[in-house]
Each structure stands twice: as structure tokens, then as C-alpha cells.
C-alpha positions, 0 to 999 in steps of 0.5 A: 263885751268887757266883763271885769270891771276893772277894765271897763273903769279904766275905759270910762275914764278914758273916754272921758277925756278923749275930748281933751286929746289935741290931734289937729293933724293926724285927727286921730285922737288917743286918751290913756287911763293908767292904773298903778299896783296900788289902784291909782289911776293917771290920765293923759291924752295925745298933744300933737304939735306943729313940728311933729317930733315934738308931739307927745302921745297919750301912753306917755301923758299918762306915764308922766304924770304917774311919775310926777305923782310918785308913781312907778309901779304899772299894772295895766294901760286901757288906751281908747281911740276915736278910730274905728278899731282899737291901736296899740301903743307906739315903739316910743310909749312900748319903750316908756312903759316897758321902763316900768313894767314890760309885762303890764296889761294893755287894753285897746278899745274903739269908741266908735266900734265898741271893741277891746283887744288885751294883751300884755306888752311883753306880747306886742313888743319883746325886745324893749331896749335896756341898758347894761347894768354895771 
């Protein structure tokens, strides 16, 4: 299904830590393989919390540590579900990474379907917010 190899690494690492994701309470557990202009990948999963607000979804673990290491400059997002078709990232992880890059790939896939959608974000999400610049 996937051809460029470059998606099906970012895949694989994702999938390799699903198994990390802490969703106890929506059960719907999200694993994020980040890849930086320079070929560096960041993971991260989703950690749900009691108090739902203080849940932290995968697309920003993995933006955070990014950034814990230096990182700044994203070049594509591959977000892996154990649900039956792939999801795309909150408003709250489109606002993140559109920080960073608003046209940065996103590649969505199914572990249970075996299917991927990619797009940019800029096509999912065209109005980040932004502050003025003085």
C-alpha cells in the first residue's frame, strides 16, 4: 500500500509504540513518529488522564520532545491508531504543528485496517490561528 519507504519507517516506529499509549478512558489509543528536516525521528504517545483536560495527545508528545531535543523544523507527522480507520490529528495538535511547519505531511494509518491516508496539514486545517507580528 505504502510505497516510499520514508512513510513506512515512520509507520513501523509508531507502531512500535502504540503499546506505550495510556488511553484508559476513551480506549482509543494514538502512537506519533515525528521526522525533522534533518531526518531525526521523535515519538510519542497519547496519556489520558483522569481529569480529561489534562490529557496530552500523541501529535504534541512527540512535538514536545522534538523540541526538548532542539528540534524546530518538521517535515512530516505519521499518527497510527489501533481504531479501524485512520484519524487525523485534534485542532489542539493542528494548532502545535501548524507552529512549526502549517504544511508539514501528515500520514494517518489503521493498524487493524492496514490503511493510510496522507495529506498536508495545511489541507485539514487552513486557518491556524496566529498572532500579529509587531
Amino acid at each position: 500500500m505504502l510505497h516510499e519507504t520514508t512513510y513506512k519507517k515512520l509507520i513501523e516506529q509508531a507502531v512500535n509504540v502504540l503499546k506505550n499509549s495510556y488511553a484508559p478512558y476513551s480506549k482509543i489509543h494514538v502512537a506519533a513518529a515525528l521526522e525533522t528536516e534533518n531526518g531525526n525521528i521523535y515519538l510519542g504517545v497519547n496519556v489520558e488522564n483522569a481529569s480529561y483536560g489534562l490529557t496530552v495527545c500523541a501529535e504534541r508528545s512527540a512535538v514536545f520532545n522534538a523540541v526538548t531535543h532542539g528540534e524546530r523544523k518538521f517535515k512530516r507527522i505519521a499518527i497510527v491508531t489501533d481504531m479501524e480507520e485512520p484519524i487525523p490529528p485534534c485542532g489542539a495538535c493542528c494548532q502545535v504543528l501548524a507552529e512549526f511547519n502549517p504544511d508539514i505531511e501528515v500520514i494517518m494509518y489503521s493498524v487493524k485496517s492496514k490503511k493510510a491516508v496522507i495529506t498536508k496539514l495545511s489541507a485539514i486545517f487552513t486557518k491556524p490561528f496566529r498572532l500579529k507580528e509587531e
